[in-house]
C-alpha positions as CSV (number, residue, x, y, z in Angstrom):
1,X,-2.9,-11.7,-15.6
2,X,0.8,-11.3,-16.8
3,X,2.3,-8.5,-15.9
4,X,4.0,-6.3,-18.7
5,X,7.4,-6.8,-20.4
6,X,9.9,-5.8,-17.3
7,X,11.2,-2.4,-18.5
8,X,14.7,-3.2,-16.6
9,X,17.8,-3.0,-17.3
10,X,19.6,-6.2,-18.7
11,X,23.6,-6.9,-18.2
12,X,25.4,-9.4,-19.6
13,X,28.5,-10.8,-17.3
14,X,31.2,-12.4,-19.3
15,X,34.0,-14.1,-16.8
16,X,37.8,-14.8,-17.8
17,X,39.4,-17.2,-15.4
18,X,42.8,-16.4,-15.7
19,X,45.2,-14.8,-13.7
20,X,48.9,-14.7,-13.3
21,X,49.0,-15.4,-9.8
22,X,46.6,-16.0,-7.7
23,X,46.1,-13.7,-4.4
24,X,45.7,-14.9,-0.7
25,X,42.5,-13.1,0.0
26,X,40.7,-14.3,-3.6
27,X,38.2,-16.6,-3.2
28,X,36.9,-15.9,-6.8
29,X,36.7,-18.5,-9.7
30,X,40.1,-17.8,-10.8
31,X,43.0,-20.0,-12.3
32,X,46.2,-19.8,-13.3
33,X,47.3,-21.9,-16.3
34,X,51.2,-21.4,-17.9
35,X,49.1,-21.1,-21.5
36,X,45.6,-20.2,-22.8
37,X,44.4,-20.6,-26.6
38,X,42.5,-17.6,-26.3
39,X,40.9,-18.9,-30.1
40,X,39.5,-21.3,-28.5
41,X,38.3,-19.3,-25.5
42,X,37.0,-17.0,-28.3
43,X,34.9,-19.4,-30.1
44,X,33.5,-21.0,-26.5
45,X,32.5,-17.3,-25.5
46,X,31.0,-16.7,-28.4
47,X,29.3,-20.3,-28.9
48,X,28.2,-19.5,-25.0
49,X,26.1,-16.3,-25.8
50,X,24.7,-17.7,-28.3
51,X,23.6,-20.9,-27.3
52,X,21.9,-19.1,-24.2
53,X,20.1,-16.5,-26.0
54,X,18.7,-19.7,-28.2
55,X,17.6,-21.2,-25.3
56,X,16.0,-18.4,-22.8
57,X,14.8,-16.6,-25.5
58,X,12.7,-20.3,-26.3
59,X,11.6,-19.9,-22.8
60,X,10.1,-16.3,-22.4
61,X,12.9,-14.3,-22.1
62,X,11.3,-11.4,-25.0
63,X,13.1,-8.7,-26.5
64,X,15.9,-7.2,-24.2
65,X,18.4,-4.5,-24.5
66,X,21.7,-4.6,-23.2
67,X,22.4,-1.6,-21.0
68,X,25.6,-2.9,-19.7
69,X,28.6,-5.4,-20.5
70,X,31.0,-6.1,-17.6
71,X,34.0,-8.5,-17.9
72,X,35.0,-9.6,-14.9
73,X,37.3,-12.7,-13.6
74,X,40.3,-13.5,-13.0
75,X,42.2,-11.0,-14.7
76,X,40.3,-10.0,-18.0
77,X,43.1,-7.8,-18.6
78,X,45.2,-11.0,-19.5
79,X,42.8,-10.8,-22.6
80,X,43.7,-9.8,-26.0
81,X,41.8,-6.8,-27.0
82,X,40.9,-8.2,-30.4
83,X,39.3,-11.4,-28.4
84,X,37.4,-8.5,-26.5
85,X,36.1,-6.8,-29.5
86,X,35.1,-9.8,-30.3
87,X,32.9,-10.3,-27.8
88,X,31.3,-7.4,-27.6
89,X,30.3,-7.4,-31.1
90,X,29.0,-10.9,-30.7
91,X,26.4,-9.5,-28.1
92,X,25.7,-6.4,-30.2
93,X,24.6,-8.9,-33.2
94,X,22.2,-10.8,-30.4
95,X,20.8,-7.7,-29.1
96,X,20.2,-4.1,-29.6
97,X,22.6,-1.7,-26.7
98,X,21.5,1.0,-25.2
99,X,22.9,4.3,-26.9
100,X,25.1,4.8,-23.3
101,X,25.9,1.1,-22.7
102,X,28.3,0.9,-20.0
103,X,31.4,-1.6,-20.8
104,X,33.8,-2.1,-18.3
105,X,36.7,-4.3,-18.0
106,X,38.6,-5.2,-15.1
107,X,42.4,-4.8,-15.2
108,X,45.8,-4.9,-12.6
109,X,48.2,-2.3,-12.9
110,X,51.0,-4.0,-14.6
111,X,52.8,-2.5,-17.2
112,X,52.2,-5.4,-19.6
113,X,48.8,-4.9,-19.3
114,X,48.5,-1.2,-18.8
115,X,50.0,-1.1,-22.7
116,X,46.3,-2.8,-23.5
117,X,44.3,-0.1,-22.5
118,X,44.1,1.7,-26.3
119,X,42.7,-1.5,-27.3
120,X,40.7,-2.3,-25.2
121,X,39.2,1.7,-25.4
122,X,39.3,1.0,-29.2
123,X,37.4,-2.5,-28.9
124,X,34.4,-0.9,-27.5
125,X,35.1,-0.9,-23.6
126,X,34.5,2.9,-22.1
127,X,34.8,2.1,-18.0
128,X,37.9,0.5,-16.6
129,X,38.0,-1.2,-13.1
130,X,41.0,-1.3,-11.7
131,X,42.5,-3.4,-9.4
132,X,45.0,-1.7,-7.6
133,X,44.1,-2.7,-3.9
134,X,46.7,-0.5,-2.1
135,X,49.1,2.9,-2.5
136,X,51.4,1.3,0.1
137,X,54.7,-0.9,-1.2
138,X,54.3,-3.2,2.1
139,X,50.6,-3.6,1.8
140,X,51.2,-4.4,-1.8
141,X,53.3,-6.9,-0.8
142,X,51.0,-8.1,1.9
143,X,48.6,-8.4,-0.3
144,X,50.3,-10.7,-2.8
145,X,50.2,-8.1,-5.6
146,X,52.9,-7.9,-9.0
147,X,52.7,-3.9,-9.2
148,X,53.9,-1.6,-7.6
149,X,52.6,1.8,-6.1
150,X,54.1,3.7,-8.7
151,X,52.7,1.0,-11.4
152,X,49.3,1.9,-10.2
153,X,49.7,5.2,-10.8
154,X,50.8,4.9,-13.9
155,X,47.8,2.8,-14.9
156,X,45.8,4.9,-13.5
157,X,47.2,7.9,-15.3
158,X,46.9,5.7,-18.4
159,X,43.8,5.0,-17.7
160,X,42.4,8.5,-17.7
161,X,43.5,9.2,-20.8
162,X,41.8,6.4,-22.7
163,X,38.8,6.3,-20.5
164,X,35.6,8.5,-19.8
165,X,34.9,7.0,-16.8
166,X,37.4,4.6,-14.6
167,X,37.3,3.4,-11.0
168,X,39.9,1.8,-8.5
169,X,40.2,-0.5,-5.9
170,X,41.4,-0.3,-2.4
171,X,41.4,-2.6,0.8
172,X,41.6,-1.7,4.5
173,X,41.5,-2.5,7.5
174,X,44.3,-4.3,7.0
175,X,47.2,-5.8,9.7
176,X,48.7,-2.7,11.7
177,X,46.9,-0.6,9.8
178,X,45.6,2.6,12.0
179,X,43.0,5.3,11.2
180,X,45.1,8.1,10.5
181,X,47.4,5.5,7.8
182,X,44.2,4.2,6.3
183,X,43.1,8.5,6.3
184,X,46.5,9.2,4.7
185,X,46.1,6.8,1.6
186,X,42.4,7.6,1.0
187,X,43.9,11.3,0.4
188,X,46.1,9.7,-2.1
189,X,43.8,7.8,-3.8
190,X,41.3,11.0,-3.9
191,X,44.2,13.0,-5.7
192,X,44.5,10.0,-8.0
193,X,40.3,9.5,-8.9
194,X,37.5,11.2,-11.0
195,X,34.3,9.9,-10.4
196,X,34.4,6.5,-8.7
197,X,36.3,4.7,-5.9
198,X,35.7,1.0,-4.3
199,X,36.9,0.3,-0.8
200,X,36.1,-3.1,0.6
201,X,37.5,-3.8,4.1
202,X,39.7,-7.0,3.9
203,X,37.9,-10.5,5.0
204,X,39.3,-13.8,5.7
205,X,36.9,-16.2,3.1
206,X,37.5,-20.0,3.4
207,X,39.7,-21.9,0.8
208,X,42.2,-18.5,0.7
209,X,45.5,-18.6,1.1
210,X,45.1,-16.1,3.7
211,X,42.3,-18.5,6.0
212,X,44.7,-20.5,6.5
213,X,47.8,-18.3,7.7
214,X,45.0,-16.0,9.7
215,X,43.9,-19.5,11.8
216,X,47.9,-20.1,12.2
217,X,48.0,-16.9,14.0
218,X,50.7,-15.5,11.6
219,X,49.1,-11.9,11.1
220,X,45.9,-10.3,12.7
221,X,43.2,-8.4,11.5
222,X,41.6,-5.0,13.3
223,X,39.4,-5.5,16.0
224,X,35.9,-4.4,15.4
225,X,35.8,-1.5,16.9
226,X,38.8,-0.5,14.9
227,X,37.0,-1.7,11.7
228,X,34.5,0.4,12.6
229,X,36.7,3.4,13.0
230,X,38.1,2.8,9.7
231,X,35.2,3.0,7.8
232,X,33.1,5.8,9.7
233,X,36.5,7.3,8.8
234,X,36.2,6.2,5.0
235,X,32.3,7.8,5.2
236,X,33.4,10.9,6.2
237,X,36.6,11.6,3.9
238,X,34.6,10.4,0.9
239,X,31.6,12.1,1.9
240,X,33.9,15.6,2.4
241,X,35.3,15.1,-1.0
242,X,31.9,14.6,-2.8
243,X,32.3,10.7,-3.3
244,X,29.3,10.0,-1.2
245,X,28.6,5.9,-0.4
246,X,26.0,5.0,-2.8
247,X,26.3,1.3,-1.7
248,X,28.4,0.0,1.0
249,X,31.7,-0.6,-0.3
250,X,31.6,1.7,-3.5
251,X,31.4,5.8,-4.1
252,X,31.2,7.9,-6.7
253,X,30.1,11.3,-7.6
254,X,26.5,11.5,-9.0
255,X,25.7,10.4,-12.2
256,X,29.5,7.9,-12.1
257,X,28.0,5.0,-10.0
258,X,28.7,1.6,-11.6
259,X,25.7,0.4,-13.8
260,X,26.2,-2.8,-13.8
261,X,26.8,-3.3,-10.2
262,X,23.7,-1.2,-10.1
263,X,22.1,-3.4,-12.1
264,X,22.8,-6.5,-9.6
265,X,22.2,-4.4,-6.6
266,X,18.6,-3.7,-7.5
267,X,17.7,-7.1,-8.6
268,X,17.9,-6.7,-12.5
269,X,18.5,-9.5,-15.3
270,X,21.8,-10.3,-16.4
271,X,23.6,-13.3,-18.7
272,X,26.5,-14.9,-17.4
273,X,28.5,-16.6,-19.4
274,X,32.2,-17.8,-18.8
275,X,33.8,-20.2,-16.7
276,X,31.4,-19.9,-12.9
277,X,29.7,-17.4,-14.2
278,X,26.0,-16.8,-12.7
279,X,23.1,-15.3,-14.1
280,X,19.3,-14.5,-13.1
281,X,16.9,-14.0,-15.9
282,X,13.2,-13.0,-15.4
283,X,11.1,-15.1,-17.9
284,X,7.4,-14.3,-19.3
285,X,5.8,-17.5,-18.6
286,X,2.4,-16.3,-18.1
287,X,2.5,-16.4,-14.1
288,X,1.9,-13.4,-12.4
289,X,5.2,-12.6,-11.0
290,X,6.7,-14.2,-13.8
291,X,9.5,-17.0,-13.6
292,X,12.7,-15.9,-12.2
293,X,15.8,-18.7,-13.2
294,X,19.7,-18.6,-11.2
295,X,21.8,-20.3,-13.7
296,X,25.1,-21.3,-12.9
297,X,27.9,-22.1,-15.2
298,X,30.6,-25.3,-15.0
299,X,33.5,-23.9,-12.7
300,X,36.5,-25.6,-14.3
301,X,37.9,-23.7,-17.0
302,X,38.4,-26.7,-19.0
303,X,35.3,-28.5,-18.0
304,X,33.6,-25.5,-19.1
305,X,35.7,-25.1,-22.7
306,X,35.2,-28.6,-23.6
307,X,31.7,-28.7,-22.9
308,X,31.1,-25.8,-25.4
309,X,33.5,-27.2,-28.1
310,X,30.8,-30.3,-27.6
311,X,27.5,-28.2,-28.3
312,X,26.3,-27.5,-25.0
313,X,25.8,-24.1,-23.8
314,X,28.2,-24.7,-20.4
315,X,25.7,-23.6,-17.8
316,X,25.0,-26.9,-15.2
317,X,22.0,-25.1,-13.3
318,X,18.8,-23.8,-14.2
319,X,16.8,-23.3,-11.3
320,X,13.5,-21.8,-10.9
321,X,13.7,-18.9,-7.6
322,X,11.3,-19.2,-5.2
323,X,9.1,-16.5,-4.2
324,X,11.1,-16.9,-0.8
325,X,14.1,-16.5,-2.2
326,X,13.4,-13.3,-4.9
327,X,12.5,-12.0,-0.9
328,X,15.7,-12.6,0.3
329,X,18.1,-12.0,-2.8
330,X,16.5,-8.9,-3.3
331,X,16.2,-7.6,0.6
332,X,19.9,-8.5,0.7
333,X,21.3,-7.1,-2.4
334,X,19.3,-3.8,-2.3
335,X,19.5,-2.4,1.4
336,X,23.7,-2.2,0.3
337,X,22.3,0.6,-1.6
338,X,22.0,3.9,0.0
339,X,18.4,4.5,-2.0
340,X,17.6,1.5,-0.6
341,X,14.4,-1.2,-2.1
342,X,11.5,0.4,-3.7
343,X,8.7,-0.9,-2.0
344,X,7.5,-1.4,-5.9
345,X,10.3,-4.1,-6.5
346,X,9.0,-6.0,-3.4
347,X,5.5,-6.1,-5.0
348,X,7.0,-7.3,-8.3
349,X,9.5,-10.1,-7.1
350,X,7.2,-11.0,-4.3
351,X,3.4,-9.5,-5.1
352,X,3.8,-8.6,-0.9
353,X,4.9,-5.1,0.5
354,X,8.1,-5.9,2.8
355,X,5.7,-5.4,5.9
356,X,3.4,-8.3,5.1
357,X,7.0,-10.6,3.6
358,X,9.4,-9.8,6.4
359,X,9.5,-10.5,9.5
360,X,6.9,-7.8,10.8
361,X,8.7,-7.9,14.5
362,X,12.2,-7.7,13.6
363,X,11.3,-4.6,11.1
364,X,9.6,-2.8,13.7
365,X,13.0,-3.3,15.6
366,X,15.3,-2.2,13.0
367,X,13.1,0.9,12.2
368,X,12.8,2.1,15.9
369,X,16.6,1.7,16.6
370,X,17.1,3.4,13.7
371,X,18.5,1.2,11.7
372,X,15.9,1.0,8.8
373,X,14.1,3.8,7.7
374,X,10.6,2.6,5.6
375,X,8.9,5.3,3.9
376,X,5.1,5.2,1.7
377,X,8.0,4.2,-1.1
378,X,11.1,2.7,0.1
379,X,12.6,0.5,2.6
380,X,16.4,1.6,3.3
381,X,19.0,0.6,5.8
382,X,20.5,4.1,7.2
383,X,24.5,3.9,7.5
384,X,24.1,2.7,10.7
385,X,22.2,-0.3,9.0
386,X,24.4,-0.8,6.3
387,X,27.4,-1.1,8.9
388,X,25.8,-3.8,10.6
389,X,23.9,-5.2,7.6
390,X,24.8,-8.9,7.9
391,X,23.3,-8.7,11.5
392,X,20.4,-6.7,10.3
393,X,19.2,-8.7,8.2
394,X,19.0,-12.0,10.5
395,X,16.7,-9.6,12.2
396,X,14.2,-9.4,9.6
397,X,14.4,-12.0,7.1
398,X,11.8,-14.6,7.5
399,X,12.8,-17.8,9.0
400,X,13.4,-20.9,5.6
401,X,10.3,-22.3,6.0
402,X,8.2,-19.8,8.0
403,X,6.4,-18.1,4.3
């Protein structure tokens, strides 16, 4: 027996690959290119959506509604806002939205794109992203940014006037940097935010600028016990000012949490279209857990374009996910959450409970040093968990191979 249309949420992901420069720590599918014909990025965008809604919707995909729109990159900021509106519109003609669909747009705090923000608020986006990163000139600077502190709080500023809702960026645990420094700019940054904030401690990712100069020995990052410091510290300010963690890196006061990132978090559908974009997509095909599909599009920005402007839909894998795999992507997106994995999504991505899918040793482990709490609904990492999660969840993942 089938089950019954999936109720959740559905996101589309739309990725521009542009920036002006590119930063040391980025590891992201981002390019930067002295012009873009953003006409013809328009028409492949737009010949993108459609083209995939054609094709899943041939497959099983059924009537969805959009609940949220995020465009993400790169620097989607570097977009016109007309090219936005465009967009947007274009997915609004190939779906119904939800009455509150969330839109956000990533942005940097330059002034030249700071000026876009009426646009894009009169294009149709309502939640801004910004990238700001640090309050700190030096850190700035370390960091390989173009703005300024005072830039970002001018965007910021800007960005609360156009806005309902808007979030920032920060990194720490960054060279030299001590508790009560990082303490000192989290005050800042409070002063400066409504509802949401996302701190993501700084990582050395392979293929950076900044892998590279890290394994020349020409800076050094915090040790761990100093990382750890820095973010019990960033629990415990955030916490104070009523910007709880609702996943690991990102807080917010109730009812401002991001709902796209939600929406990936707890193992939802979502298009992705642009330039590396992935996707997953649920499918009615009549099996019981029904057919789960990553798609992945071309990386190259031009590869991508001109495989568009020649009638394909630019997406180079299809794959089915195995039931192993649902276990995993789901175990490891959703304990980041501070709800945590209802024990319901395990029996709909897996048709097991997480004690007869994971590793039934390992979880008894986790829950009796208190890292994992499992209750007759819900299987959540405690902030102890989520501070360790990546060596959690070695503990209880099943072995490739052992399902």
């Amino acid at each position: 027996m089938t089950l019954p249309p999936d109720p959740r949420a559905f996101g589309v992901y739309v990725h521009w690959p542009f920036c002006r420069s590119k930063c040391p720590y980025c590891d992201f599918n981002s390019h930067v290119r002295e012009k873009i014909e953003a006409k013809a990025w328009e028409r492949g965008l737009i010949a993108s959506l459609k083209r995939q809604k054609a094709r899943f919707d041939a497959q099983g995909l059924g009537n969805r509604t959009v609940s949220s729109i995020f465009f993400g990159g790169g620097t989607p900021s570097l977009m016109p806002p007309r090219l936005v509106g465009t967009v947007i519109e274009t997915i609004a003609h190939l779906w119904p939205l939800d009455a509150d669909t969330e839109i956000t747009l990533e942005a940097n705090p330059t002034s030249a794109e700071a000026e876009n923000f009426a646009g894009y608020a009169a294009a149709g986006v309502n939640r801004l992203s910004i990238g700001v990163q640090a309050l700190e000139k030096d850190a700035l600077g370390f960091l390989g940014r173009t703005h300024d502190p005072d830039e970002a709080r001018r965007a910021i500023a800007l960005a609360r006037q156009h806005f309902p809702r808007f979030s920032f960026d920060l990194i720490y645990a960054r060279p030299g940097q001590s508790v009560a420094a990082w303490e000192a700019e989290l005050r800042q940054a409070l002063d400066l935010a409504v509802g949401h904030l996302s701190l993501y401690q700084l990582t050395i990712e392979p293929g950076t600028a900044f892998y590279g100069a890290h394994a020349r020995g020409d800076f050094a990052l915090p040790d761990d016990a100093l990382a750890g410091d820095l973010y019990e510290a960033t629990q415990a300010l955030l916490t104070a000012a009523g910007l709880p963690a609702y996943e690991i890196s990102n807080h917010a006061r109730p009812g401002q949490e991001s709902r796209h990132n939600l929406l990936y978090w707890r193992y939802g559908d979502y298009l992705g279209v642009g330039p590396g974009a992935h996707g997953r997509l649920t499918l009615d095909d009549g099996a019981p857990l029904g057919r789960k599909l990553a798609t992945r599009a071309q990386k190259a920005p031009e590869t991508w374009l001109a495989a568009l402007e020649a009638g394909e839909d630019g997406l180079t894998e299809v794959e089915p996910v195995a039931v192993p795999d649902r276990l995993t992507e789901l175990t490891m997106m959703g304990l980041r959450l501070a709800e945590g994995v209802p024990l319901a999504r395990y029996l709909r991505e897996t048709g097991l409970r997480p004690d007869a899918s994971l590793d039934a040793a390992g979880l008894s482990r986790m829950i009796e040093g208190g890292f994992l709490a499992q209750t007759d609904t819900h299987l959540t990492a405690t902030e102890a968990g989520r501070q360790r999660l990546n060596a959690l969840l070695t503990q209880i993942l099943p072995e490739e191979g052992a399902q």
